[in-house]
Residue frames as qw, qx, qy, qz and C-alpha x, y, z in Angstrom:
[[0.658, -0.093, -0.179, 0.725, 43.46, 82.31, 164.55],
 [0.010, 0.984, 0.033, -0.175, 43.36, 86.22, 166.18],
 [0.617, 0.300, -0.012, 0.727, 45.90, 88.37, 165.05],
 [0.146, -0.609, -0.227, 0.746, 47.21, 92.04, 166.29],
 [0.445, 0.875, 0.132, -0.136, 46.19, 94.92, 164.29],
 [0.739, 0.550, -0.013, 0.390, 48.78, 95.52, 161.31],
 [0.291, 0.743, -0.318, 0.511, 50.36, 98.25, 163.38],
 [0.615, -0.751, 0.073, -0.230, 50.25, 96.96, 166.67],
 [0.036, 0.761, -0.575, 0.297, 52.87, 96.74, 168.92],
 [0.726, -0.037, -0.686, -0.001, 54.25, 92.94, 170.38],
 [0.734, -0.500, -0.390, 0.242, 54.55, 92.15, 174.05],
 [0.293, -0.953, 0.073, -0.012, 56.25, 94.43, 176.31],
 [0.710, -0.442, 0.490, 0.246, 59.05, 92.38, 176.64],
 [0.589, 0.069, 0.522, 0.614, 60.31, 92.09, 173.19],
 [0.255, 0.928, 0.270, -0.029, 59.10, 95.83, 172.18],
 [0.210, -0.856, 0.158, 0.445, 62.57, 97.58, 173.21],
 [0.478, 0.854, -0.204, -0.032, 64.11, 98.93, 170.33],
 [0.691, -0.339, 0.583, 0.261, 67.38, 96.52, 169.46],
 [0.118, -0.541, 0.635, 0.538, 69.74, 95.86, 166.27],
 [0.908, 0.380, 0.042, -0.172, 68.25, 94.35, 163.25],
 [0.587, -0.194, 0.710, 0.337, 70.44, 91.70, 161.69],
 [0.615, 0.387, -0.306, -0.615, 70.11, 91.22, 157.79],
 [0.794, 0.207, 0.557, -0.128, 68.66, 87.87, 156.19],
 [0.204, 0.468, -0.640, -0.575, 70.52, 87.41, 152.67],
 [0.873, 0.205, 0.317, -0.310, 67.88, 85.05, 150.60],
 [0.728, -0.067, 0.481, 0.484, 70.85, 84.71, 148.09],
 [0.070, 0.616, -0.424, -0.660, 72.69, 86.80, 145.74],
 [0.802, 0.524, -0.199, -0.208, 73.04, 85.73, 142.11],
 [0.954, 0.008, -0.115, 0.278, 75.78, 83.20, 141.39],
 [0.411, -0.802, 0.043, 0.431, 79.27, 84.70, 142.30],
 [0.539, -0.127, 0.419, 0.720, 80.40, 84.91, 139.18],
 [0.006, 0.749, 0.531, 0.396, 77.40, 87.15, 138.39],
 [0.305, -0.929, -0.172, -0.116, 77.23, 89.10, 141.59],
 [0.738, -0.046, -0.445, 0.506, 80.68, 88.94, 142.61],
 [0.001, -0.477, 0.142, -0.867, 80.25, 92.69, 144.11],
 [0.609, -0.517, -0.003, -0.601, 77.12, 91.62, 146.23],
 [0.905, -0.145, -0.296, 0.269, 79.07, 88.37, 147.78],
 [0.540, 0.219, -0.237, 0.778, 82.16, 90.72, 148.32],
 [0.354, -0.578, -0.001, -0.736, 79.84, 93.19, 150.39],
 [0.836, -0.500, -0.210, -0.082, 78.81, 90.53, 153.18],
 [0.797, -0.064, -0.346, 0.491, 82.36, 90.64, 154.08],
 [0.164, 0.630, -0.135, 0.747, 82.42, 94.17, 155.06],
 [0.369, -0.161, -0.672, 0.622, 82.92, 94.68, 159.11],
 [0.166, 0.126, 0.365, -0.908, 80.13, 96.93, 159.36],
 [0.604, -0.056, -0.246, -0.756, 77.31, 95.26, 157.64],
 [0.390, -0.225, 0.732, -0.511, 75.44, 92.96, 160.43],
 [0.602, 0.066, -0.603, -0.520, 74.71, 90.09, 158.58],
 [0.742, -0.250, 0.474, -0.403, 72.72, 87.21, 160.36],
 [0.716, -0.032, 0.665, 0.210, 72.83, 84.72, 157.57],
 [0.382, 0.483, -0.383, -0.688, 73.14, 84.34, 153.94],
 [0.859, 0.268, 0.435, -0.026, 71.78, 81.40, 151.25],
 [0.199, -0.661, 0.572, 0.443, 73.93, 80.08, 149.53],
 [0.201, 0.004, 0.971, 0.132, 72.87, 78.28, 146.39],
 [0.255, 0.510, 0.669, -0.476, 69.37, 79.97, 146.07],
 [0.076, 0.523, -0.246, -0.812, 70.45, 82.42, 143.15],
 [0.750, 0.432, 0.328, -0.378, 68.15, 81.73, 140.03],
 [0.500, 0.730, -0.418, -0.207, 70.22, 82.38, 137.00],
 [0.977, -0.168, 0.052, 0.120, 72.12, 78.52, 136.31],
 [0.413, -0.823, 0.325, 0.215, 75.16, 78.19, 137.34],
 [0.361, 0.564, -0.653, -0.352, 78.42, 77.62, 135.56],
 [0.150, -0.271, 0.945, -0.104, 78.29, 73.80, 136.86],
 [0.386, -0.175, -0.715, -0.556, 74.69, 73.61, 135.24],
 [0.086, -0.386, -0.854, 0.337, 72.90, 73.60, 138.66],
 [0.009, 0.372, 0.240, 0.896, 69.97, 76.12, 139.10],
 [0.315, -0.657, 0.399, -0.557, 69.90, 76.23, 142.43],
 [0.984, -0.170, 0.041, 0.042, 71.10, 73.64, 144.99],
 [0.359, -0.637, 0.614, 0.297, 74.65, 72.68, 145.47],
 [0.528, 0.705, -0.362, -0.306, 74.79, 71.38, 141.99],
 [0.983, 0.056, -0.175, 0.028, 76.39, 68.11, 140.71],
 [0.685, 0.346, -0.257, 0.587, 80.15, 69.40, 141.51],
 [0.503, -0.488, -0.174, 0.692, 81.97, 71.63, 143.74],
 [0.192, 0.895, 0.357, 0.183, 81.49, 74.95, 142.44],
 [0.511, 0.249, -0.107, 0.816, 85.15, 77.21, 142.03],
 [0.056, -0.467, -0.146, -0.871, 83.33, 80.64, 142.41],
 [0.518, -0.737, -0.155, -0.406, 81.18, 79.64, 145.44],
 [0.826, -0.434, -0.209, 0.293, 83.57, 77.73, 147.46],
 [0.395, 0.264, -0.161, 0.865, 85.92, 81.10, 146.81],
 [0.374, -0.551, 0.005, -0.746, 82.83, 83.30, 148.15],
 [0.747, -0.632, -0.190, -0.078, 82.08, 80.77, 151.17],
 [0.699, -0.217, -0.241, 0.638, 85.49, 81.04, 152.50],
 [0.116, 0.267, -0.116, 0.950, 85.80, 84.56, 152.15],
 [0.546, -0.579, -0.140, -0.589, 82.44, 84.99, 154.29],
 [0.866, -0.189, -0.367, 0.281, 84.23, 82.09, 156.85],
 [0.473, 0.062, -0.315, 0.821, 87.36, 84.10, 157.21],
 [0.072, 0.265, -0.293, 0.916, 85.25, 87.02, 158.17],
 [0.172, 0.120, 0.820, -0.533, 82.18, 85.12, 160.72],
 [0.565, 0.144, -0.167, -0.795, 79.31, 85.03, 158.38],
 [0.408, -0.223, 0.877, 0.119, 77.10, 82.34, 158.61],
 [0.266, 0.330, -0.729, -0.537, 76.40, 80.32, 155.45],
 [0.673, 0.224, 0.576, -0.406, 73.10, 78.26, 154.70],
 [0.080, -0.019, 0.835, 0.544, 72.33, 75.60, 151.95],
 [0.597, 0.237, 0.142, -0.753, 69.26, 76.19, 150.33],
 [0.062, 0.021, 0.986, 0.152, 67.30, 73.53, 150.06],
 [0.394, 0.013, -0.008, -0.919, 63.98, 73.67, 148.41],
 [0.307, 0.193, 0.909, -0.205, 61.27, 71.38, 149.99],
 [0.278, -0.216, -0.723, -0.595, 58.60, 72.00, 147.45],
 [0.395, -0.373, 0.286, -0.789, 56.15, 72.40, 150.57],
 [0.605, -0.231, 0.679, -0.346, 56.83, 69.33, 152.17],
 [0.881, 0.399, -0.031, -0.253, 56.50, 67.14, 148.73],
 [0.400, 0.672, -0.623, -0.023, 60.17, 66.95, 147.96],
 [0.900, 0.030, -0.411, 0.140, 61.58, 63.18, 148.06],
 [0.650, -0.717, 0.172, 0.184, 63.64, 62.91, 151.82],
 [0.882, -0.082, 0.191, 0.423, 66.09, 60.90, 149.92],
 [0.541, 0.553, 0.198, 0.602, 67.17, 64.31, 147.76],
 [0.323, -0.896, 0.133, -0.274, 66.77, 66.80, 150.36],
 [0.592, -0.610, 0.353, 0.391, 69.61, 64.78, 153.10],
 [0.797, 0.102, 0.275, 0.528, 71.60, 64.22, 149.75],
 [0.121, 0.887, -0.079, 0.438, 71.89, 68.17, 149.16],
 [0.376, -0.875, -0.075, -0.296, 72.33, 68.54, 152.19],
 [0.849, -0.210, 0.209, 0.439, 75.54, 66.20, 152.51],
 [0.630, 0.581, 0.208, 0.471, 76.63, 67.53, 149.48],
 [0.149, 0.848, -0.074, 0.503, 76.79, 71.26, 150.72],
 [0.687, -0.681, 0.245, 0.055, 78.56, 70.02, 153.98],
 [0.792, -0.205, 0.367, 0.442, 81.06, 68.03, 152.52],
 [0.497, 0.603, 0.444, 0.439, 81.76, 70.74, 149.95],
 [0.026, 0.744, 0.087, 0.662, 81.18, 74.07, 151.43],
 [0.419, -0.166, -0.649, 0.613, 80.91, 73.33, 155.35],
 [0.190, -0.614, -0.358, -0.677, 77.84, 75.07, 155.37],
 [0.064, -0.065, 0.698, -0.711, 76.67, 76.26, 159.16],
 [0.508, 0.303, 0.623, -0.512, 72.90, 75.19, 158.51],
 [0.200, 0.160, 0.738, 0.624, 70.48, 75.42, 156.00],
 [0.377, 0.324, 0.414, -0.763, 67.73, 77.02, 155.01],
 [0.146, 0.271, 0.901, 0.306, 64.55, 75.24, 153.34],
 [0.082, 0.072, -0.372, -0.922, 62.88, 76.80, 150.88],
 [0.525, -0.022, -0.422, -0.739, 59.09, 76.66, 150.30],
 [0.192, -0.021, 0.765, -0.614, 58.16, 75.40, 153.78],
 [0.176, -0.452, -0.700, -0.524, 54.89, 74.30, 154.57],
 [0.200, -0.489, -0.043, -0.848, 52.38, 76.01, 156.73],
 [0.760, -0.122, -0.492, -0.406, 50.16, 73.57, 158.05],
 [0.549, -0.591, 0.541, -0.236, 49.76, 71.62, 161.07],
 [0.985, 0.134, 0.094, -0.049, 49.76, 68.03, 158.49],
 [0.764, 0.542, -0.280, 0.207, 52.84, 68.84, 157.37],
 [0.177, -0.767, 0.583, -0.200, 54.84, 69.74, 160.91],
 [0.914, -0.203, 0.336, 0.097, 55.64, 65.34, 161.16],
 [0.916, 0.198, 0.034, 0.347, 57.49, 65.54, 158.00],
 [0.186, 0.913, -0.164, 0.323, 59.05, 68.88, 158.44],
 [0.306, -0.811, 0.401, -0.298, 60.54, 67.70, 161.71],
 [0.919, 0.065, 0.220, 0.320, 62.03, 64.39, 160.18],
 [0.551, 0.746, 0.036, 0.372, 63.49, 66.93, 158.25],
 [0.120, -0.904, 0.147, -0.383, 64.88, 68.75, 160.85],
 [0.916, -0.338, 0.173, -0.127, 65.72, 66.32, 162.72],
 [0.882, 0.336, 0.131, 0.304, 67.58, 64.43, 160.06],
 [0.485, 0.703, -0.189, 0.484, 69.85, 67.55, 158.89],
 [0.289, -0.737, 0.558, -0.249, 70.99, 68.45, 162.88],
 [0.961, -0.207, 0.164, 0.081, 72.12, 64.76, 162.50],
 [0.709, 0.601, -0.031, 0.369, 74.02, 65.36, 159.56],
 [0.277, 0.462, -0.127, 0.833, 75.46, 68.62, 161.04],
 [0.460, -0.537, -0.583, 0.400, 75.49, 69.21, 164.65],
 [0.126, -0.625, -0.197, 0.745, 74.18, 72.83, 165.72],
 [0.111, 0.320, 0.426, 0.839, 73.03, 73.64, 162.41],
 [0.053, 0.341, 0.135, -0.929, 71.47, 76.55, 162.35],
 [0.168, 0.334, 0.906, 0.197, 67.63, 75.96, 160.53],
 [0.029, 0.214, -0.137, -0.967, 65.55, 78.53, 158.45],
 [0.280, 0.514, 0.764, 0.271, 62.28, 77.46, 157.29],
 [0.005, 0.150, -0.265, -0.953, 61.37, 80.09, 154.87],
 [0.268, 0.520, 0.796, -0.158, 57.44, 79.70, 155.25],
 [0.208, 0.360, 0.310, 0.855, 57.14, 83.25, 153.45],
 [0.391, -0.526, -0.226, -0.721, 54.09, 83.64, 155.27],
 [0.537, -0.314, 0.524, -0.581, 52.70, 83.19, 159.50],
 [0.477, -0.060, -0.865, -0.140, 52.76, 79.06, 159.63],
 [0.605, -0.733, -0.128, -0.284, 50.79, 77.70, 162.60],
 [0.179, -0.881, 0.274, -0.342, 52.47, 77.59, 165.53],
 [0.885, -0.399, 0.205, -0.122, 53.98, 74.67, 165.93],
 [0.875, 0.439, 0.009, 0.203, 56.14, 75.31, 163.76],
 [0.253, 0.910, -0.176, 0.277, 58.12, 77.19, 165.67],
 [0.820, -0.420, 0.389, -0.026, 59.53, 74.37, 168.15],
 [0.916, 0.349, 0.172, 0.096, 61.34, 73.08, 164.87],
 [0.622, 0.583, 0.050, 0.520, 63.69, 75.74, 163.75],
 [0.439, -0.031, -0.124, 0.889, 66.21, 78.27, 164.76],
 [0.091, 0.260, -0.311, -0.909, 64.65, 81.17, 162.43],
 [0.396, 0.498, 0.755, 0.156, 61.23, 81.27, 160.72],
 [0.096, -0.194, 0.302, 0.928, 60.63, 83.38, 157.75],
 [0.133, 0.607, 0.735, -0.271, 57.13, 84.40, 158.35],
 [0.346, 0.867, 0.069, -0.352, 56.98, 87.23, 155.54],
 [0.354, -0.182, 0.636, 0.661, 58.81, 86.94, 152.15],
 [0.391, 0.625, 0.593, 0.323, 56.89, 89.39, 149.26],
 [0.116, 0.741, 0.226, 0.621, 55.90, 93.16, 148.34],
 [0.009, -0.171, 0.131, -0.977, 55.96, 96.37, 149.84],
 [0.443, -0.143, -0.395, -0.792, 52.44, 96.49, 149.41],
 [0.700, -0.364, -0.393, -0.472, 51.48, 94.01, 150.96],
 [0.484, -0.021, -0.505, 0.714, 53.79, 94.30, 153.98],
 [0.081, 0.144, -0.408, 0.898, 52.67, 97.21, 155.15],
 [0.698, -0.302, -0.003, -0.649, 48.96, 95.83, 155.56],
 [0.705, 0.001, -0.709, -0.018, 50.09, 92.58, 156.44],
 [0.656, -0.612, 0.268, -0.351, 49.09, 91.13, 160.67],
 [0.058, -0.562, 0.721, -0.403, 50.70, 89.90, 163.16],
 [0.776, -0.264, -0.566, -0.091, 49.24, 86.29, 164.77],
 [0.514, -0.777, 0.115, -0.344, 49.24, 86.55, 168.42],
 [0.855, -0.507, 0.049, 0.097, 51.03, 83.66, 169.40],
 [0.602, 0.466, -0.295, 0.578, 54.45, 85.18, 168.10],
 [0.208, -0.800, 0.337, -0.451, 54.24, 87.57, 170.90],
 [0.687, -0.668, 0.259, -0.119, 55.55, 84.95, 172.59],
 [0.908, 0.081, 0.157, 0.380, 58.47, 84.25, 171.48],
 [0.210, -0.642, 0.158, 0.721, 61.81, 86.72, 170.97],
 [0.386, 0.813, -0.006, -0.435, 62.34, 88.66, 167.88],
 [0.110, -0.501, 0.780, 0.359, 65.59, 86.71, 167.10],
 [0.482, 0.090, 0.870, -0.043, 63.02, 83.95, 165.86],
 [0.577, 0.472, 0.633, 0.211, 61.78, 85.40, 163.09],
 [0.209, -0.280, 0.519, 0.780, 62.91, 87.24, 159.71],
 [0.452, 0.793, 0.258, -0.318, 60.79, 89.64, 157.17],
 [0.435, -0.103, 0.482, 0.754, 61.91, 89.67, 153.54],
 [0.193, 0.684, 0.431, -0.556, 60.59, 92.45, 152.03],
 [0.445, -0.257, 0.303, 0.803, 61.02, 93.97, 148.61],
 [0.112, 0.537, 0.375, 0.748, 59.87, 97.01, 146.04],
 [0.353, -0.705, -0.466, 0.401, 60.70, 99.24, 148.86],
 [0.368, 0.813, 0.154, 0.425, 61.17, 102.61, 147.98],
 [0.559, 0.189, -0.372, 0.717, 63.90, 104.58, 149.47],
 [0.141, -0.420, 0.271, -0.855, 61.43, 106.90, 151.05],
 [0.781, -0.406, -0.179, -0.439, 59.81, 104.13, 152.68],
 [0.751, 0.102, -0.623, 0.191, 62.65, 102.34, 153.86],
 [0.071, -0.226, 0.647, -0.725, 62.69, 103.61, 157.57],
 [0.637, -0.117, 0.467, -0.602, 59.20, 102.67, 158.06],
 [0.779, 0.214, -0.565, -0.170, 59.84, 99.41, 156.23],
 [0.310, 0.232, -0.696, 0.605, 62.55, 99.09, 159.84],
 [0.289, -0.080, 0.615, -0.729, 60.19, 100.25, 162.18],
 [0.860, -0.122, 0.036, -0.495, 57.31, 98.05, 161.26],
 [0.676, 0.229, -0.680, 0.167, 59.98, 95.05, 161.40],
 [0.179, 0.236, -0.619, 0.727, 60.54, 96.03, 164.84],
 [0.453, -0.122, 0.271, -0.840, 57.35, 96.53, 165.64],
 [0.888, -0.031, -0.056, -0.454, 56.01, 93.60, 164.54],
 [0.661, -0.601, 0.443, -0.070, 58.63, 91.41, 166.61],
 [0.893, 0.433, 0.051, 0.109, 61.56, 90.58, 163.59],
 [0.547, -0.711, 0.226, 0.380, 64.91, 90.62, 164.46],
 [0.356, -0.354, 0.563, 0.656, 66.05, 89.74, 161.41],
 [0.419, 0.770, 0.171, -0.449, 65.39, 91.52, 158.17],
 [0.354, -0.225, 0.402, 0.814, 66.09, 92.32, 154.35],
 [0.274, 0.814, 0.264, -0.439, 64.75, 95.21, 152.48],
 [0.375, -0.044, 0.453, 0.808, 65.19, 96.03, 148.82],
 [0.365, 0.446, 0.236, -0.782, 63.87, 98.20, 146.05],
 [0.131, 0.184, -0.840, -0.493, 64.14, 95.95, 143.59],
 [0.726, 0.238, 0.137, -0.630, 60.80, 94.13, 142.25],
 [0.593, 0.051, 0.790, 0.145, 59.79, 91.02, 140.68],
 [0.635, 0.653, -0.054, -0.410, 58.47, 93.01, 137.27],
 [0.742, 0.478, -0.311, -0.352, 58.65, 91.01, 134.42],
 [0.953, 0.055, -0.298, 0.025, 59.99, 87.87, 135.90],
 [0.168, 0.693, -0.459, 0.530, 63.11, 89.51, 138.03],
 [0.772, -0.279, -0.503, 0.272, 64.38, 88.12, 140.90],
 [0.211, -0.929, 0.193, -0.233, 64.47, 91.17, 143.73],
 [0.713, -0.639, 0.180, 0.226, 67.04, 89.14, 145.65],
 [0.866, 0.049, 0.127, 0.481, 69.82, 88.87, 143.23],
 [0.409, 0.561, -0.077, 0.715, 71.46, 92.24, 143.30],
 [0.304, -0.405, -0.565, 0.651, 71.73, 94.70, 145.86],
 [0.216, 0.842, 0.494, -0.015, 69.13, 97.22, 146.40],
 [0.406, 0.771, 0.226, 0.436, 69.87, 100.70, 145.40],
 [0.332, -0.825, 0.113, -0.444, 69.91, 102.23, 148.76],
 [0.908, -0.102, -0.402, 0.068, 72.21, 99.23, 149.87],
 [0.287, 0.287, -0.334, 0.851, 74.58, 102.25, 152.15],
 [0.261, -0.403, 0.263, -0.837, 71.91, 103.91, 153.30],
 [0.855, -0.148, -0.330, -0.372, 70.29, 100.65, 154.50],
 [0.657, -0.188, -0.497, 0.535, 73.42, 99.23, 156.62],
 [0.263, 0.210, -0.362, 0.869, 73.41, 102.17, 157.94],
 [0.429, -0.372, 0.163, -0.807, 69.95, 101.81, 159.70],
 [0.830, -0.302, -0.458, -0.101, 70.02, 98.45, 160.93],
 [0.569, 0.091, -0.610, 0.544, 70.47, 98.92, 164.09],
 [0.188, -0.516, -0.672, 0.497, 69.72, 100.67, 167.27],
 [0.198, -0.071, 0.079, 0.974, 69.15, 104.17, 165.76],
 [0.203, -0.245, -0.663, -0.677, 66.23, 103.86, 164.10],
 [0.306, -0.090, 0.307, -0.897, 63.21, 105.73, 165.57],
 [0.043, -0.289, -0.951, 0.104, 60.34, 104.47, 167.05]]
């Protein structure tokens, strides 16, 4: 497979400088985070999606992640408040990379419909591979039965091949470090596709890196993004809190930001 060089620039056509969205991989539970749930609802921060269900730390209903055996007081208060103001909401569902039993994946996947009225979902620990795109797209298949127009995330972390992008809405074709973001290529055959198709999670960004965290997002053809400075040291989970710089961060998604 060729790839562009780390800094190069995508097709002409999907180069011009345009709004990032943000990608929310999931907060902590909402009775943990309730601040970072109560943020998505603000009218100026351009969220694209959030996971809902993904947060590590077990909930009060004993799940630890997943929509859990019950209905869940604290999330179904946070999904409605993200409803009332147009956010959409994904179950996370975590395929184990294409291992997980079918029969437990549609039964989440009911669950967080008939529960939460999720608008898609997004499935955790994709696989890569070209063996696995048959079962991935039962999978896919299966859940826009369930739930017409869902909206479908496969969270591959890393460039899958390329077939994988007929399947889903949204592929999440980076999910790790700083570090190894900013050496990390590009596979050619994204250029052909728009930017809205795929999402960079990034995190142990430092605040003086976080503009050129944006402009290599842009540059390397990701519409949708999330940047923290948080870190995985000693076992942490970067996504559950918000980063530090979480102001000065809405305030550069979007068209401003220099090329």
């Amino acid at each position: 497979m060729s790839y562009l060089s780390p800094s190069g620039h995508r097709r002409a056509a999907h180069t011009a400088v345009r709004p990032l969205r943000l990608g929310v991989p999931g907060f902590a539970h909402p009775l943990l985070a309730p601040a970072e749930w109560g943020e998505l609802v603000r009218s100026d921060v351009p969220v694209d999606w959030v996971v809902l269900g993904a947060g590590s730390p077990v909930a009060p209903n004993g799940a630890s992640g997943g929509p859990g055996a019950r209905p869940d007081p604290y999330c179904l208060t946070a999904v409605t408040r993200l409803r009332e103001a147009g956010v959409r909401v994904l179950g996370h569902l975590d395929t184990a990379f294409g291992e997980r039993p079918f029969a437990e994946l549609l039964s989440e996947a009911q669950r967080y419909l008939n529960w939460y009225k999720v608008d898609g979902f997004s499935l955790d620990a994709s696989p890569t591979g070209p063996a696995a795109l048959p079962v991935t797209r039962r999978t896919v298949n299966t859940l826009r039965t369930l739930l017409d127009r869902a909206y479908v995330v496969l969270q591959h972390g890393i460039h899958p091949c390329s077939g994988y992008a007929a399947l889903a809405d949204q592929l999440v074709t980076f999910r790790g470090a700083w570090a190894a973001y900013r050496w990390s290529q590009v596979p050619e055959w994204t250029a052909g596709h728009p930017p809205e198709r795929f999402c960079h999670l990034v995190h142990g960004v430092p605040r003086s890196d976080l503009d050129e965290a944006l402009r290599l997002a842009r540059r390397r053809g990701a519409a949708t993004v999330y940047v923290t400075d948080r870190a995985t040291a000693e076992g942490a989970d970067p996504w559950e809190v918000l980063p530090g710089y979480w102001d000065d961060l809405v305030s550069r998604i979007g068209p401003g930001v220099s090329e």
